[in-house]
N, CA, C and O atoms as a printed pandas DataFrame, in Angstrom:
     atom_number atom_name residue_name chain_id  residue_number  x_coord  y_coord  z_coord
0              1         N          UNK        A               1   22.102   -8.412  -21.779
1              2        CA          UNK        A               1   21.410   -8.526  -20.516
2              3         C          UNK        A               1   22.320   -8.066  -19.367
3              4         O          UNK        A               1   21.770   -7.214  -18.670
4              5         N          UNK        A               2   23.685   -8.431  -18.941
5              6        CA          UNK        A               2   24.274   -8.258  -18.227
6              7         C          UNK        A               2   24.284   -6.620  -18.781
7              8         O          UNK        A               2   23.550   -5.940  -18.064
8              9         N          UNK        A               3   24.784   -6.011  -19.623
9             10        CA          UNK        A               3   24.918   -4.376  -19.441
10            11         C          UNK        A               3   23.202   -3.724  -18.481
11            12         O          UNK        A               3   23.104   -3.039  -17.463
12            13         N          UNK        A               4   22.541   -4.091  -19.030
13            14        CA          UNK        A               4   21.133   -4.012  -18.155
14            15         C          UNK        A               4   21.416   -3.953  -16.875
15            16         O          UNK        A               4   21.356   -2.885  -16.266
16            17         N          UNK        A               5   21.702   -4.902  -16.396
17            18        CA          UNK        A               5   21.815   -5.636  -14.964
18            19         C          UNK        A               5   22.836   -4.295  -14.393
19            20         O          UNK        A               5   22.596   -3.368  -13.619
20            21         N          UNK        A               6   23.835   -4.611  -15.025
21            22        CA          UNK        A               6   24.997   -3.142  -14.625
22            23         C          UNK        A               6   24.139   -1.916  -14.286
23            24         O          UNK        A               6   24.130   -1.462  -13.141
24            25         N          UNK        A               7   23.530   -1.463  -15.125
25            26        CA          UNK        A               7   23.027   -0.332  -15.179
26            27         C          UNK        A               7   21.657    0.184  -14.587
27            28         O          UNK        A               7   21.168    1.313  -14.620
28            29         N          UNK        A               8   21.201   -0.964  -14.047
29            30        CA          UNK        A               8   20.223   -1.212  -12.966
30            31         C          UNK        A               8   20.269   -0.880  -11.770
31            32         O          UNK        A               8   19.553   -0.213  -11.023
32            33         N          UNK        A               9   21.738   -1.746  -11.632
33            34        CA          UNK        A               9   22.500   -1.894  -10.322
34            35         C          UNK        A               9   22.776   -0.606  -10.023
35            36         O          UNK        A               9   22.534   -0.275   -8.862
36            37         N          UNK        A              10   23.318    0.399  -10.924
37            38        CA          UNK        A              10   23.828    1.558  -11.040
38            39         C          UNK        A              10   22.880    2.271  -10.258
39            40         O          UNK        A              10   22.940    2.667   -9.095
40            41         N          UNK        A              11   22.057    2.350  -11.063
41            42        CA          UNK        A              11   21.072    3.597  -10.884
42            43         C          UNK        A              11   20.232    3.343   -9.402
43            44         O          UNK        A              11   19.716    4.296   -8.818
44            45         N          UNK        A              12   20.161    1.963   -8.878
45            46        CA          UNK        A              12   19.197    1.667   -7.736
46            47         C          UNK        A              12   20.104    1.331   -6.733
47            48         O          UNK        A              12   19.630    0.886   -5.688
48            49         N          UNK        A              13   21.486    1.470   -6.851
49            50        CA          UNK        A              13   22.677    1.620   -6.491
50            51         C          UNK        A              13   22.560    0.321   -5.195
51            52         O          UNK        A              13   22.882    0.362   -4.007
52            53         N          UNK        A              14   21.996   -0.715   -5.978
53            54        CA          UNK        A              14   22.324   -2.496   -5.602
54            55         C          UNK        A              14   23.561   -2.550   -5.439
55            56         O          UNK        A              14   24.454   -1.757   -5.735
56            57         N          UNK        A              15   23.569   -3.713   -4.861
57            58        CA          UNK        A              15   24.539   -4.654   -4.860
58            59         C          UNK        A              15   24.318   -5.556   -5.599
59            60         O          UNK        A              15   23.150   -5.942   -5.659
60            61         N          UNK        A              16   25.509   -6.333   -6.564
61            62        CA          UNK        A              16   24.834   -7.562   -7.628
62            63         C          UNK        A              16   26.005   -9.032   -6.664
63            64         O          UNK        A              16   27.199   -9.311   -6.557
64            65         N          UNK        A              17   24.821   -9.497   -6.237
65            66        CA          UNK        A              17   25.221  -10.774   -5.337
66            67         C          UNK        A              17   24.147  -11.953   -5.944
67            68         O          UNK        A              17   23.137  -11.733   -6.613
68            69         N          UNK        A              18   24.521  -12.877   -5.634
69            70        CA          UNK        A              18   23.444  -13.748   -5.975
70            71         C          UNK        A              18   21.980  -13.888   -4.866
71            72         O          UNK        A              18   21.193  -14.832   -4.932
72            73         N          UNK        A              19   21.873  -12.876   -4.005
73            74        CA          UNK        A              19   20.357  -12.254   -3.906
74            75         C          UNK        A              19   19.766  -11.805   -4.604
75            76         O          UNK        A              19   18.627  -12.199   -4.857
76            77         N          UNK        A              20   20.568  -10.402   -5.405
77            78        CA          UNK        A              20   19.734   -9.576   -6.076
78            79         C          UNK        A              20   19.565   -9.919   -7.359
79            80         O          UNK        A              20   18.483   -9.849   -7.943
80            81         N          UNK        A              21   20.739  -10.347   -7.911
81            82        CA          UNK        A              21   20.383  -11.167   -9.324
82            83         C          UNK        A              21   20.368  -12.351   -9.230
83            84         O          UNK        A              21   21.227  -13.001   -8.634
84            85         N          UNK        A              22   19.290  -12.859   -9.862
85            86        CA          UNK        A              22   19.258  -14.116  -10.533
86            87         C          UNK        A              22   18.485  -15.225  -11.517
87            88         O          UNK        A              22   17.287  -15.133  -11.246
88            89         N          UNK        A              23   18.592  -15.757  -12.061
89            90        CA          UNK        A              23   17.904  -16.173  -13.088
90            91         C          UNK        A              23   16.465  -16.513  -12.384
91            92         O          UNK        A              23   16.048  -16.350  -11.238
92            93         N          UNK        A              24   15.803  -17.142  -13.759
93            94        CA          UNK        A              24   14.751  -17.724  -13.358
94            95         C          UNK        A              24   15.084  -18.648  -12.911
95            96         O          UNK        A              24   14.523  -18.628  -11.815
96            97         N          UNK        A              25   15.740  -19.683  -12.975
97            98        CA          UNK        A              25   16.243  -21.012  -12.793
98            99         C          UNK        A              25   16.638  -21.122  -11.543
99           100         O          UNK        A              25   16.234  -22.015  -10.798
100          101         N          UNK        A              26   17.770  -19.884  -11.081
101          102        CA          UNK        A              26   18.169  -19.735   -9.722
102          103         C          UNK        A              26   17.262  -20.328   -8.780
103          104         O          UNK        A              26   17.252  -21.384   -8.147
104          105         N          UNK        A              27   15.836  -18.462   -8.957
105          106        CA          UNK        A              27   14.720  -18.538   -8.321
106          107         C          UNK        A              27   13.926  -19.351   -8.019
107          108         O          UNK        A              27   13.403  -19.157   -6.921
108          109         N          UNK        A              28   13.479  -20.567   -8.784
109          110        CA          UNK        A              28   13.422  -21.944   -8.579
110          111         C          UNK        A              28   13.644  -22.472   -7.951
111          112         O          UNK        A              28   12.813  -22.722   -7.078
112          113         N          UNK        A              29   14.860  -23.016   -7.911
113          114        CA          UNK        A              29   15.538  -23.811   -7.439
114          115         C          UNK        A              29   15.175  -23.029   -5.588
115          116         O          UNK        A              29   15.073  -24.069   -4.937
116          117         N          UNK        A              30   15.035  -22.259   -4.920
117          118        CA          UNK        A              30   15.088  -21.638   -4.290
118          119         C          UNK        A              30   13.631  -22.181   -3.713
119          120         O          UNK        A              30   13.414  -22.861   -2.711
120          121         N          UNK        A              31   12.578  -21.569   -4.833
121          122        CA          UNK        A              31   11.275  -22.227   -4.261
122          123         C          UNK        A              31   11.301  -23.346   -4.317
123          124         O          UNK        A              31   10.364  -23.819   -3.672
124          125         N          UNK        A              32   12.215  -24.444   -4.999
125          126        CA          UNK        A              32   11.461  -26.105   -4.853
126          127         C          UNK        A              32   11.012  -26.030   -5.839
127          128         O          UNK        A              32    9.792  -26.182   -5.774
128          129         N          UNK        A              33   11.527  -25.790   -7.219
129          130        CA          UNK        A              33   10.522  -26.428   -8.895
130          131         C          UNK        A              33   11.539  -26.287   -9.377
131          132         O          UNK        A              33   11.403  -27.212  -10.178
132          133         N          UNK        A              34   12.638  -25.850   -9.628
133          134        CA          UNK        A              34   13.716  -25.604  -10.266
134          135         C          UNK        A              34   14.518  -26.862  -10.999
135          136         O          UNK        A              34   14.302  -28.056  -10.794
136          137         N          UNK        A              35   15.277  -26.419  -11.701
137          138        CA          UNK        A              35   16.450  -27.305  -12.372
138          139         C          UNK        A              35   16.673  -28.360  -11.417
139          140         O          UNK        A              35   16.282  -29.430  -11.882
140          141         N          UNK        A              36   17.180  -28.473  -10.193
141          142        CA          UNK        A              36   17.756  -29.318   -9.560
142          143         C          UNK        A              36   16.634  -30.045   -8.696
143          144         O          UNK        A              36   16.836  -30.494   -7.567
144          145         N          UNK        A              37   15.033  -30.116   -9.600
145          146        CA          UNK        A              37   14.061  -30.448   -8.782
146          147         C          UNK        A              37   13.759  -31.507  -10.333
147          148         O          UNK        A              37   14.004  -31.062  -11.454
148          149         N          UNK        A              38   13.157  -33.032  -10.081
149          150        CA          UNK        A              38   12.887  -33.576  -11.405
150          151         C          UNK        A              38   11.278  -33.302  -12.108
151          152         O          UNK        A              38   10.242  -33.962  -12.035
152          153         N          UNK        A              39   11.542  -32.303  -12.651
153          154        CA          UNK        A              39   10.251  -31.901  -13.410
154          155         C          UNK        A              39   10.634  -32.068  -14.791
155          156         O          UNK        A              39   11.636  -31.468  -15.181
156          157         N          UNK        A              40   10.054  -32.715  -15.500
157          158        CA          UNK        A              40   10.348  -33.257  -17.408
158          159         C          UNK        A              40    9.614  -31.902  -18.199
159          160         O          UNK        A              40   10.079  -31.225  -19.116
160          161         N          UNK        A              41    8.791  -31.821  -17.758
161          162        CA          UNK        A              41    8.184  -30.462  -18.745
162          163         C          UNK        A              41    8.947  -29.207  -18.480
163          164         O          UNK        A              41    8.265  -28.292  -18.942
164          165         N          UNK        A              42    9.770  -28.852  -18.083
165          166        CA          UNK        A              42   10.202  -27.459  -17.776
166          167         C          UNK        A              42   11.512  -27.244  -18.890
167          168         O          UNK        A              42   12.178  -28.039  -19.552
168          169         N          UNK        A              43   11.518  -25.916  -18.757
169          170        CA          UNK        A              43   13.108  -25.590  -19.915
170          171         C          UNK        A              43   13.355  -24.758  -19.264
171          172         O          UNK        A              43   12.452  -23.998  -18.913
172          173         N          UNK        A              44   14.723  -24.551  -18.820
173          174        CA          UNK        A              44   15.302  -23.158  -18.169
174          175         C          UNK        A              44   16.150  -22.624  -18.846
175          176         O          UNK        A              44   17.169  -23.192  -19.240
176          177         N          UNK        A              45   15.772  -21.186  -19.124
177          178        CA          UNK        A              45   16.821  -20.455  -19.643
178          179         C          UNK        A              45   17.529  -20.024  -18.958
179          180         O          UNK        A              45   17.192  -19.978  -17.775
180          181         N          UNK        A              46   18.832  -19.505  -19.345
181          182        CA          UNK        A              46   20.096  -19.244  -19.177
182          183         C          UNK        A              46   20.805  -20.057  -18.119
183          184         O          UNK        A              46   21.800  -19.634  -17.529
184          185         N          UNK        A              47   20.338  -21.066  -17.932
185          186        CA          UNK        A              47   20.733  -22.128  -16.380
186          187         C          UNK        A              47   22.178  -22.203  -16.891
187          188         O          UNK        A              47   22.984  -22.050  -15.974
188          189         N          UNK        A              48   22.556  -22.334  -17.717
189          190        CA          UNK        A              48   23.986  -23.027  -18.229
190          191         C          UNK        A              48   24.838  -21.873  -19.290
191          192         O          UNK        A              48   24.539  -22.041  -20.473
192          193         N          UNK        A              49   25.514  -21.111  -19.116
193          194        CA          UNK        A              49   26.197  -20.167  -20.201
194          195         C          UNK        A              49   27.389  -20.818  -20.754
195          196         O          UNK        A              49   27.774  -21.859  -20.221
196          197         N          UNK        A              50   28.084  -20.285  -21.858
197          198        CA          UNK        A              50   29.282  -20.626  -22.305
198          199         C          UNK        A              50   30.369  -19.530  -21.808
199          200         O          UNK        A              50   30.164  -18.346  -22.075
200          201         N          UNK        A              51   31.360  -19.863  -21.191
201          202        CA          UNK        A              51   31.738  -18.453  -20.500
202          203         C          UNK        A              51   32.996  -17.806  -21.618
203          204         O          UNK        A              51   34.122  -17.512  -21.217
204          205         N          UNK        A              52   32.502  -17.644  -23.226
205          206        CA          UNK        A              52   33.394  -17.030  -23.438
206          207         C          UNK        A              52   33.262  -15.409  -23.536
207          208         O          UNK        A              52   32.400  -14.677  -23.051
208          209         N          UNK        A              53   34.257  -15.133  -24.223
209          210        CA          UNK        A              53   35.372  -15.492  -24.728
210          211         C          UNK        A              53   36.757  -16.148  -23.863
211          212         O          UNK        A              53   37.798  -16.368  -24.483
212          213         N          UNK        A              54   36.655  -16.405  -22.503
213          214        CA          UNK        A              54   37.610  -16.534  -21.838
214          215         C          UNK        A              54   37.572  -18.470  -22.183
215          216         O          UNK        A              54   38.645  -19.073  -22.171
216          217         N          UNK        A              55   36.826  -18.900  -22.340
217          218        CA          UNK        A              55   36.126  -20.380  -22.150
218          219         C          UNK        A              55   35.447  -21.104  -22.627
219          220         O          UNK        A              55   34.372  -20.589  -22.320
220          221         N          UNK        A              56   35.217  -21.906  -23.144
221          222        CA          UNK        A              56   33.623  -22.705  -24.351
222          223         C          UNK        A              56   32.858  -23.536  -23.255
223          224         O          UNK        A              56   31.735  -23.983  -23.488
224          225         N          UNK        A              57   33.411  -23.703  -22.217
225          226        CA          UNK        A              57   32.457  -24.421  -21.123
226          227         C          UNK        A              57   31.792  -23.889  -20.144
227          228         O          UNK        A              57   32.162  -22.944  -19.447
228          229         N          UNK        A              58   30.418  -24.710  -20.045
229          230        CA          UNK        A              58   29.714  -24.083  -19.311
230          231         C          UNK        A              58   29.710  -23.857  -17.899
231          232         O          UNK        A              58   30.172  -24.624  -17.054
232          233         N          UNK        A              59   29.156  -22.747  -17.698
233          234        CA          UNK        A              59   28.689  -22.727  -16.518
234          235         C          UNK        A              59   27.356  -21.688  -16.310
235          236         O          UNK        A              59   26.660  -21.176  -17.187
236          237         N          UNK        A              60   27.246  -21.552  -14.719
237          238        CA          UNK        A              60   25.946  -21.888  -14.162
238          239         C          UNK        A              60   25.686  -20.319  -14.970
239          240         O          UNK        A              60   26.724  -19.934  -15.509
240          241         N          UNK        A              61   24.724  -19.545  -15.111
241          242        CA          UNK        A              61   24.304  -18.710  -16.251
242          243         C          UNK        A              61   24.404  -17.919  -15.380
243          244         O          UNK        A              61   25.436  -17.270  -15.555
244          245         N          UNK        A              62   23.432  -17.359  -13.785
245          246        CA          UNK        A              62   23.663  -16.647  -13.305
246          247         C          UNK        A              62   25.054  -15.998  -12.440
247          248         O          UNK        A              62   25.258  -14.861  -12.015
248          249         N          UNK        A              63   25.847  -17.180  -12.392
249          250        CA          UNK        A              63   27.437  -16.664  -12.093
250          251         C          UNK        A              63   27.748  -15.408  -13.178
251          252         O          UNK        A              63   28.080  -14.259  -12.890
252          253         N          UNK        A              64   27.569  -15.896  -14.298
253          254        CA          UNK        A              64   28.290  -15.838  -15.547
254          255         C          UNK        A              64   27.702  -14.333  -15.590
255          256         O          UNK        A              64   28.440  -13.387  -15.316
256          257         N          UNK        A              65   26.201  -14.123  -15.980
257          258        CA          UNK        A              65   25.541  -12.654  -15.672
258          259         C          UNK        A              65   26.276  -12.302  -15.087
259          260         O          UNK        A              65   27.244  -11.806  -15.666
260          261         N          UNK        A              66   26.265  -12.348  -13.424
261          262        CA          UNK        A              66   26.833  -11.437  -12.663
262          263         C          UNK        A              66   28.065  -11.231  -12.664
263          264         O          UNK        A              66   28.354  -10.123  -12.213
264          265         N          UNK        A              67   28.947  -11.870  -13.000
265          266        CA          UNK        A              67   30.574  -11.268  -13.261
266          267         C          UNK        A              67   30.565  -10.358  -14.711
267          268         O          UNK        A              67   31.444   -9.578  -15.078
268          269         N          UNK        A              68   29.270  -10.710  -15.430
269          270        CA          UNK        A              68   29.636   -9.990  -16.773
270          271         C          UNK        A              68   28.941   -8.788  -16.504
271          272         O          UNK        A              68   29.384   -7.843  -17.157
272          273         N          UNK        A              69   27.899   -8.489  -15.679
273          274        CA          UNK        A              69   27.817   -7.245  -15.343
274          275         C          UNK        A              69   28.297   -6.219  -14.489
275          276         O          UNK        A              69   27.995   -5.033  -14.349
276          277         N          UNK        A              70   29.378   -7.208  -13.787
277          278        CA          UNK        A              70   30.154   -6.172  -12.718
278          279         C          UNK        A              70   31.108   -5.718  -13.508
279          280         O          UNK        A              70   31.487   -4.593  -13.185
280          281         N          UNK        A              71   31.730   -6.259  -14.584
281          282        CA          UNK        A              71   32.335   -6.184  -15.319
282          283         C          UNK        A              71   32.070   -4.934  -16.333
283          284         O          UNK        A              71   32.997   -4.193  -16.662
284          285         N          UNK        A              72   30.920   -4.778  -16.740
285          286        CA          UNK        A              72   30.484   -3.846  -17.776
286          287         C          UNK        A              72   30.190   -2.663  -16.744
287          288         O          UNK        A              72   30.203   -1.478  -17.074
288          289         N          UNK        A              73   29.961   -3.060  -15.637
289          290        CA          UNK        A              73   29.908   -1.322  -14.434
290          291         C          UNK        A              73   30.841   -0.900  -14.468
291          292         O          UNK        A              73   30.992    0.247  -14.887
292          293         N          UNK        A              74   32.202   -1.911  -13.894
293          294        CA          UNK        A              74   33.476   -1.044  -13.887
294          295         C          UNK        A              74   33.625   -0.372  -15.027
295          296         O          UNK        A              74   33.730    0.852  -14.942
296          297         N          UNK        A              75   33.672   -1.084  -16.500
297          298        CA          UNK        A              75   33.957   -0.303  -17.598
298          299         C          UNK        A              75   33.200    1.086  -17.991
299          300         O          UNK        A              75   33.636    2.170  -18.378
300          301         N          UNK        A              76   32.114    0.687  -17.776
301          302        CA          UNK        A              76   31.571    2.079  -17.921
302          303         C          UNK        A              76   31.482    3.166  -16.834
303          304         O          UNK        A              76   31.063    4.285  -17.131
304          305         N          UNK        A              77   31.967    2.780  -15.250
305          306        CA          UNK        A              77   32.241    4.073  -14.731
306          307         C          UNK        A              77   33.756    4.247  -15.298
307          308         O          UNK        A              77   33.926    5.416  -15.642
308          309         N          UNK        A              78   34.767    3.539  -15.474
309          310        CA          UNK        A              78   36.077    4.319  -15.832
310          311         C          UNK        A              78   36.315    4.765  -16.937
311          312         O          UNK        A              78   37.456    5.206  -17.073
312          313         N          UNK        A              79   35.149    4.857  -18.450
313          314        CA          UNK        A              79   35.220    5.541  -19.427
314          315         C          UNK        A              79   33.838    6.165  -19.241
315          316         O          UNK        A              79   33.062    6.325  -20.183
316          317         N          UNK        A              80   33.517    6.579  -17.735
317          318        CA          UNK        A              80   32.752    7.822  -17.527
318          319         C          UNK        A              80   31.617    7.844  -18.644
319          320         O          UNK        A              80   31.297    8.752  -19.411
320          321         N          UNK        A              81   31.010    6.300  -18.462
321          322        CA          UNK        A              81   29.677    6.697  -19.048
322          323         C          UNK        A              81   28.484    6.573  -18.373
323          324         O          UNK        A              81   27.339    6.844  -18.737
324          325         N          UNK        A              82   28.982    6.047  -17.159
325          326        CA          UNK        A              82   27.834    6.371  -15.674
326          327         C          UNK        A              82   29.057    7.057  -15.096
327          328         O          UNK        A              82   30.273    6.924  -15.231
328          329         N          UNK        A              83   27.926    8.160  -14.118
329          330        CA          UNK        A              83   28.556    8.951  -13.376
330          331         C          UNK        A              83   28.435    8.035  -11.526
331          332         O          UNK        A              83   27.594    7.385  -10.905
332          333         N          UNK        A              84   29.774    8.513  -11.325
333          334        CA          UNK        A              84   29.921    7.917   -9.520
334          335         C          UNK        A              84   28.244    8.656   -8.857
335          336         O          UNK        A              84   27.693    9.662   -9.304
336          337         N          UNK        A              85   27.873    7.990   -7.986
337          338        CA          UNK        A              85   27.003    8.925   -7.221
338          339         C          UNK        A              85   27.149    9.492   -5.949
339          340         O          UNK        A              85   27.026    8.629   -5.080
340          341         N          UNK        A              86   27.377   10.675   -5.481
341          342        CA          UNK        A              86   27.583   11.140   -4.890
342          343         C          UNK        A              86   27.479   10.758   -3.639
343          344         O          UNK        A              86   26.348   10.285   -3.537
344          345         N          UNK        A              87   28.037   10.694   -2.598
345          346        CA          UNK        A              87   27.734   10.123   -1.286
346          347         C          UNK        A              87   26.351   11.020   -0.249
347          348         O          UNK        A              87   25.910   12.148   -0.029
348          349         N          UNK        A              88   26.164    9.747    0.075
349          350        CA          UNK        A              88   24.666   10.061    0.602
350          351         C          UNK        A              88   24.778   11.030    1.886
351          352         O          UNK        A              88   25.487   10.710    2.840
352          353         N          UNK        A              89   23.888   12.480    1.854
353          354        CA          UNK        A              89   24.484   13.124    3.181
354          355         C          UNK        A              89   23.268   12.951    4.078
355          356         O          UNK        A              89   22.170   13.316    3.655
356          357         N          UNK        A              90   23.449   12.176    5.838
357          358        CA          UNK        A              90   21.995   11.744    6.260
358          359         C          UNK        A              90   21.333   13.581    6.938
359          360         O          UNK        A              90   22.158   14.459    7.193
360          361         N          UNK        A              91   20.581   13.700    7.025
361          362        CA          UNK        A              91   19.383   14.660    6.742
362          363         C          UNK        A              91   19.025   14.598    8.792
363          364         O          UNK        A              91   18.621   13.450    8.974
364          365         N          UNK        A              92   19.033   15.036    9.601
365          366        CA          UNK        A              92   18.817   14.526   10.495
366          367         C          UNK        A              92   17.129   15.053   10.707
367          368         O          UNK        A              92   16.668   16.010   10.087
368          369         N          UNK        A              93   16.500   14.397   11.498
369          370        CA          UNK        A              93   14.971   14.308   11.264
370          371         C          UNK        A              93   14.615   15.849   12.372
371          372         O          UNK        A              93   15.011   16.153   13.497
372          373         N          UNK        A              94   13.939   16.350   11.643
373          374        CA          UNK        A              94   12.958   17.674   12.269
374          375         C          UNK        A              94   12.229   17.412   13.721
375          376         O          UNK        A              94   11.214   16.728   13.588
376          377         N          UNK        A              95   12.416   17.667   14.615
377          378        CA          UNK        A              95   11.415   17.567   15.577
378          379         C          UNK        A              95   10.165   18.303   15.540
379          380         O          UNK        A              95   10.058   19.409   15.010
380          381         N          UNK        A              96    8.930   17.483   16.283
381          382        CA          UNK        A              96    7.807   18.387   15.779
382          383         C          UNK        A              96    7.903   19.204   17.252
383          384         O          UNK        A              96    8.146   18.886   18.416
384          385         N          UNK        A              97    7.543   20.539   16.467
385          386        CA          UNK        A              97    6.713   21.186   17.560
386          387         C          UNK        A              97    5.886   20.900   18.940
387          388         O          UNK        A              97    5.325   21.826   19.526
């Protein structure tokens, strides 16, 4: 999932902050139903990751995504398997007639 996220980011040339990514659980929590809201019927995925290999304890899932996909961007632009994108040149606007 996180290589996804990388390569998302890449191409729509995001920023990965905890705006643009985030779990379902996050999102929740955000509207008012979430994890940190007491609802008994709900299950959230990825709310909690194991952060290894560095770690066996958890943490919050969407941290964990997003460092593991900034992580898999750097790697794959420095073994050049996404290409840099070129810097944006602004276009200045046509006047009408």
């Amino acid at each position: 999932m996180a290589i996804v996220i990388a390569i998302l980011r890449h191409e729509l040339e995001l920023e990965i902050n905890d705006d643009t990514v985030m779990t379902h659980g996050e999102a929740a929590d955000r509207d008012g139903y979430g994890p940190k809201f007491p609802v008994s019927d709900m299950r959230w995925d990825l709310y909690m990751l194991s952060g290894m290999p560095e770690t066996r304890v958890l943490l919050p899932g969407g941290v964990m995504l997003r460092k593991k996909a900034l992580a898999y961007l750097h790697s794959m632009l420095r073994d050049k398997l996404l290409q840099p994108h070129e810097p944006k040149v602004e276009q200045p606007e046509l006047l009408a007639a």
